[in-house]
C-alpha positions in Angstrom: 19.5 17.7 -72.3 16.0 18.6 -73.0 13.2 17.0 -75.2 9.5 18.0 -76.2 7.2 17.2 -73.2 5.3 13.6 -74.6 1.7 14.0 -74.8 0.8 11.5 -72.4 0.9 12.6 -69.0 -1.1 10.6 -66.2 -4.6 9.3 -67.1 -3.4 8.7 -70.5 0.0 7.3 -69.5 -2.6 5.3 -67.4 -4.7 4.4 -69.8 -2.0 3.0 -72.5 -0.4 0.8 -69.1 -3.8 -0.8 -69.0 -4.5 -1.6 -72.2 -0.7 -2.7 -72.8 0.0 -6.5 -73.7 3.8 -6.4 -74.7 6.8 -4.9 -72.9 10.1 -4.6 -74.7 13.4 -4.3 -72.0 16.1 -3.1 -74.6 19.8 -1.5 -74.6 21.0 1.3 -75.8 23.0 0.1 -78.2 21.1 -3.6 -78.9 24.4 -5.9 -79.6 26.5 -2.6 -80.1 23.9 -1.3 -83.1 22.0 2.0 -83.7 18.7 0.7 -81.2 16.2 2.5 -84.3 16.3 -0.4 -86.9 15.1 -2.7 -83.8 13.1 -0.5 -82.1 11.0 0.6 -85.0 10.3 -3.1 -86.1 9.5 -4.0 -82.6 7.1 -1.1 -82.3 5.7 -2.0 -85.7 4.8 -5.5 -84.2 3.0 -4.1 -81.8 5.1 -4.0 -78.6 3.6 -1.1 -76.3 6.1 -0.1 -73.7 9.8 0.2 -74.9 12.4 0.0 -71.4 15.9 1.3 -71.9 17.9 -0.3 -69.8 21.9 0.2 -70.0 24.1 -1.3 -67.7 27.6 -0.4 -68.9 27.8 2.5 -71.5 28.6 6.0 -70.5 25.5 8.2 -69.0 26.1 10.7 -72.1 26.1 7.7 -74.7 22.8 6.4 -72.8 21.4 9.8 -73.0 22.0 10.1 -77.1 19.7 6.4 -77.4 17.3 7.8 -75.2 16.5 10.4 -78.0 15.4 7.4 -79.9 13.9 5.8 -77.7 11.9 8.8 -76.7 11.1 9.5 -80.4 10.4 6.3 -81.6 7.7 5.6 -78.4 5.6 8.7 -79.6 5.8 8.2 -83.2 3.9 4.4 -82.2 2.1 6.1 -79.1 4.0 3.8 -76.9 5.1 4.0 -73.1 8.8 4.8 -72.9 10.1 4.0 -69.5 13.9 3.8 -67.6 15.5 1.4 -66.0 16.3 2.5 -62.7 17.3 5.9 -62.7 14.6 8.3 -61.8 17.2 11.3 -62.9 17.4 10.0 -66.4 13.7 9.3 -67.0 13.4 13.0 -65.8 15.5 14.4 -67.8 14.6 12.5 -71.4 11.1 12.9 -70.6 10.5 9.1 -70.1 7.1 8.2 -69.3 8.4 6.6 -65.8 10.7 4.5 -64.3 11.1 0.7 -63.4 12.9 -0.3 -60.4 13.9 -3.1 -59.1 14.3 -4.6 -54.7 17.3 -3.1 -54.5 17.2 -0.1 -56.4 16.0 3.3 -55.3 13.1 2.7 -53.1 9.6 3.5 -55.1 8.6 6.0 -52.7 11.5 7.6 -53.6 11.1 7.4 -57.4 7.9 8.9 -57.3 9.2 11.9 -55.1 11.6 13.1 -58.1 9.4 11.8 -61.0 5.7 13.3 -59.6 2.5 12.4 -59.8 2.1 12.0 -63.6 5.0 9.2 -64.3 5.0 5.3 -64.8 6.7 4.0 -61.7 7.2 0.0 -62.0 8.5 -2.1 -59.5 10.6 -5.9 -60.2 8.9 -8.5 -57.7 10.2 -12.3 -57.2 8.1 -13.8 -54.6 4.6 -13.8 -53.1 5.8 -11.5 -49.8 7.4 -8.8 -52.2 4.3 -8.7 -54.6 2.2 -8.3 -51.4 4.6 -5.4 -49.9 4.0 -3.5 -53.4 0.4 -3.3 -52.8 1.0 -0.6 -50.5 3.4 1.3 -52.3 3.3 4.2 -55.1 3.6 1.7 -58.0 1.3 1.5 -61.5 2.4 -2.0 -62.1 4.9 -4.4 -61.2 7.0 -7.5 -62.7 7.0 -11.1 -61.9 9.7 -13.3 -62.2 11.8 -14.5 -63.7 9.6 -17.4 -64.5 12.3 -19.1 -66.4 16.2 -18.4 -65.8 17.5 -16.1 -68.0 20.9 -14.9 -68.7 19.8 -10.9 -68.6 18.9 -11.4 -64.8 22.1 -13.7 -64.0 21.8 -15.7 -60.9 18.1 -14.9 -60.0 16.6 -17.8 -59.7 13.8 -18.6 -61.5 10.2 -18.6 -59.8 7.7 -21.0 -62.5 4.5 -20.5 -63.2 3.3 -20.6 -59.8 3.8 -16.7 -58.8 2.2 -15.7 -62.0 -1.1 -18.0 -60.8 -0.6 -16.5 -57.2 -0.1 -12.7 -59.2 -3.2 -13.4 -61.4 -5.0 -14.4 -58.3 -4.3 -11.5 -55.6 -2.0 -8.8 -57.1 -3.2 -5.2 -56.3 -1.2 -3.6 -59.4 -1.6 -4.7 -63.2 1.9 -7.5 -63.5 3.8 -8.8 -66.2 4.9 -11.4 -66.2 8.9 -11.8 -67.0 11.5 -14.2 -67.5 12.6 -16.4 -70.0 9.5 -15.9 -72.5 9.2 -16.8 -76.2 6.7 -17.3 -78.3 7.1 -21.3 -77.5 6.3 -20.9 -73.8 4.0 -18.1 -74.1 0.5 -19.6 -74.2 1.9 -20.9 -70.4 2.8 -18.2 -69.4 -0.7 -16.7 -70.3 -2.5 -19.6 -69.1 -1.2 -19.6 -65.9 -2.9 -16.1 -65.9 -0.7 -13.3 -67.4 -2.3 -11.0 -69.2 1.1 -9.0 -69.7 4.6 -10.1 -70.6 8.1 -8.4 -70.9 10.6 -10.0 -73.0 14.4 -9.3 -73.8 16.2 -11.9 -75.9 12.6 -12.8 -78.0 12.4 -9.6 -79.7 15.7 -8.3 -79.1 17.7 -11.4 -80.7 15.3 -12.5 -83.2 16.0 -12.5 -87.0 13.0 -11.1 -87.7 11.9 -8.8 -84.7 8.6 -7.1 -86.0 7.5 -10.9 -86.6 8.6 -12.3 -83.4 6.8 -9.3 -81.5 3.8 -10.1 -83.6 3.9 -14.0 -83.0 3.9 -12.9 -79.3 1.2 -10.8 -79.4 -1.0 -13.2 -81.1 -0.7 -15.5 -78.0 -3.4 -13.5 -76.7 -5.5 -13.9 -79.7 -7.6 -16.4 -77.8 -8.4 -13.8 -74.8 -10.0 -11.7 -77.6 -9.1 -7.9 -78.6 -10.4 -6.8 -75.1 -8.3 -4.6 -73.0 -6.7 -6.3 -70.2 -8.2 -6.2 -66.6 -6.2 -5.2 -63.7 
């Protein structure tokens, strides 16, 4: 399967990661729908990275959503990024990949992907956010701050790593894990200046609204692009 090459390769891919607040982990067929109606709403409340990420469906039904996916992200000028499969994100012509401990190894990622792609890496502890430092990452995850049932039986870190991430962390984070727009402002006091969510946005009766809500917990940081 081929797509159109996305216009943002590297320094712009680059560019939109730094400037990125919200990050959207969604399936490929969000509970067993056509992903556009949730994507586009999502995308219209301002998230600005979209993550497929399938765990069960058949590679060819995976590779059908990531048309959307891929068409929707460059219709909002969004990052579209895989979950865990370097091959995939190659051939939909994903912006990158996101991988987690025991996935394919970054290094590795980054070998099939190039020098152009997103490569994000999962972190749960202080000792694996220091290990990423030195390895061919953009940006990483922290978390889960909160136990969640779409990372079942991770326990969950608090607030803590995301004041120890905001403190010392070589690549830009976001912050992961049990978010909502209730627990938000925490999550950003503690430091964050990035979150990812899954069942806020994904679940929510009104998901341009509930990407918005979580958007505007940044409000007091001001309109300012996020620093590293």
């Amino acid at each position: 399967m081929s797509l159109a090459t996305p216009d943002a390769k590297g320094p712009l891919r680059r560019e939109r990661l730094r400037t990125a607040r919200l990050y959207l982990c969604c399936d490929a067929r969000p509970h067993g729908e056509d992903p556009e109606p949730l994507l586009r709403a999502a995308l219209n409340g301002g998230v600005d990275i979209v993550q497929l990420r399938e765990k069960s469906l058949p590679r060819r039904e995976v590779e059908i959503a990531a048309l959307t996916f891929r068409r929707l992200c460059d219709t909002y000028s969004a990052l579209f990024v895989v979950n865990d499969d370097p091959d995939l994100a190659r051939s939909c012509n994903a912006d990158g990949v996101h991988v987690g401990q025991s996935d394919m190894p970054a290094a590795e990622a980054r070998a099939v992907l190039g020098p152009d792609a997103i490569v994000g890496l999962s972190t749960h502890s202080e000792e694996q956010i220091a290990a990423a430092a030195g390895q061919p990452v953009d940006y990483v995850s922290v978390g889960p701050i909160w136990e969640t049932p779409t990372k079942e039986g991770r326990p969950a870190v608090g607030l803590d790593l995301i004041r120890h991430a905001a403190a010392g962390a070589r690549h830009p984070f976001f912050a992961i894990g049990g978010i909502d727009a209730s627990n938000a402002p925490e999550v950003i006091d503690a430091g964050a200046r990035r979150i990812c969510v899954v069942r806020a946005i994904r679940d929510a009766e009104d998901p341009a609204a509930a990407a918005a809500e979580l958007r505007g917990a940044f409000a007091p940081l001001g309109e300012a692009a996020p620093g590293a």
